[in-house]
N, C-alpha and C positions, 0 to 999 in steps of 0.2 A: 436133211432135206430142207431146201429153202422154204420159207413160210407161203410164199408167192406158188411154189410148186403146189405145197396140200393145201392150197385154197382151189388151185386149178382140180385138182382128184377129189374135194371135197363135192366140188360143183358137178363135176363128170361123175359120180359116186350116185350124186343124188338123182340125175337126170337118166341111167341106167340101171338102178333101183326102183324107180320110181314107171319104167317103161316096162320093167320087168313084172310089177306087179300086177300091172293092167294087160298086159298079152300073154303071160307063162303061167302066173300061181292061181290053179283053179280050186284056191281051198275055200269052202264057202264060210268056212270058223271066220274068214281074214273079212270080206265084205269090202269095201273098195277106200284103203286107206293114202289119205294123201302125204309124200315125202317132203315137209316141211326145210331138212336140215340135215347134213352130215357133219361130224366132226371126227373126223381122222386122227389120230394121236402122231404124234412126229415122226415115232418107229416105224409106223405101221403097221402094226401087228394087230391095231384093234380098230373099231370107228363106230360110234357111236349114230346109229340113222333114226331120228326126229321122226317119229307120222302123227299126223291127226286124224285119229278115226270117225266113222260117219255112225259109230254107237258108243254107248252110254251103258255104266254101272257093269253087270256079269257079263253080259255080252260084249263090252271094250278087254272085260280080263280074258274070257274066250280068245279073243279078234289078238290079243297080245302072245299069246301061247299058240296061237296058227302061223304067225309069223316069225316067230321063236325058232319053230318045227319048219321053215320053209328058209333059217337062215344059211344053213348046208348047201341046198340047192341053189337058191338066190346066189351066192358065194363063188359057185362053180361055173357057173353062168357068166359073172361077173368075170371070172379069168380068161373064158374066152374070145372076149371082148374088151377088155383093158390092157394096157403094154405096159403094166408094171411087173417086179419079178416075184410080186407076192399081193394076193390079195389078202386086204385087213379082214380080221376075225367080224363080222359084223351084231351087234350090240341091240336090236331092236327097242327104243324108247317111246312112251307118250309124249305127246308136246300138248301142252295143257299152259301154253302162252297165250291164246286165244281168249279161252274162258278168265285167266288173272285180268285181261288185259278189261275184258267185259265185267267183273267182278270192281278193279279199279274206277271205270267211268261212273260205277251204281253207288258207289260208294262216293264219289265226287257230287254227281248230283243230287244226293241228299246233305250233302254238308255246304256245299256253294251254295249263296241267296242265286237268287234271278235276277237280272239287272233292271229290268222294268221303266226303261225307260222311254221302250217303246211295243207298242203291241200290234206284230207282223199279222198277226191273224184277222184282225177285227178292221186292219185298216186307219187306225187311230194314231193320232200322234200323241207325244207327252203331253202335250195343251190340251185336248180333248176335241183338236180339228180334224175331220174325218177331209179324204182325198176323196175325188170323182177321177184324176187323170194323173197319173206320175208326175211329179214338180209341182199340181195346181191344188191350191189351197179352195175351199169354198165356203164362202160367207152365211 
């Protein structure tokens, strides 16, 4: 299958997955997970679906083993709505790209100085002229 195809079923994967869990799965273990990401394997036989959940610590591992338990159904669902001749085994994943990415900026701003060479907040410029009007300097 073309690469262009399973980018096309990755996207439709994700958008009826993703529909699916907000109208169909009333399991209250799942709690309301957002479908980040699909990646389909070339075969198709398997696809890996991204969610970011809206909990944290035994309750994210809970919310992962309700949608684990809801992947049969989700699946079946899925085939009656999709026109391919086999739907992928689906793979439920955390995506915890979000938090690296929040972990990366925390980690940058303590190791970057501050530039300082101007200070937005107080109104002052690097000479120590305070502004009254955008452009006017005062004496």
């Amino acid at each position: 299958m073309s690469s262009r195809r399973v980018e096309r079923l990755n996207e439709q994967l994700k958008r009826e997955i993703a529909e699916l869990l907000r109208k169909e799965i009333r399991d209250p273990r799942i709690g309301r997970p957002t479908v980040t990401g699909v990646e389909v394997t070339p075969d198709l036989y398997s696809a890996r679906v991204h969610v970011q959940l809206d909990r944290e610590g035994e309750e994210a591992r809970v919310a992962m083993t309700g949608l684990r338990a809801a992947s049969a159904f989700i699946r079946k669902e899925l085939a009656g709505t999709l026109h391919v001749r086999r739907v992928p085994e689906l793979r439920f994943e955390e995506d915890r790209t979000l938090e690296q990415a929040m972990r990366i900026e925390e980690i940058l701003r303590e190791v970057l100085p501050d530039d300082g060479s101007t200070d937005d907040e107080s109104g002052e410029l690097a000479g120590g002229e305070e502004t009254d009007e955008p452009g006017q300097e005062t004496s």
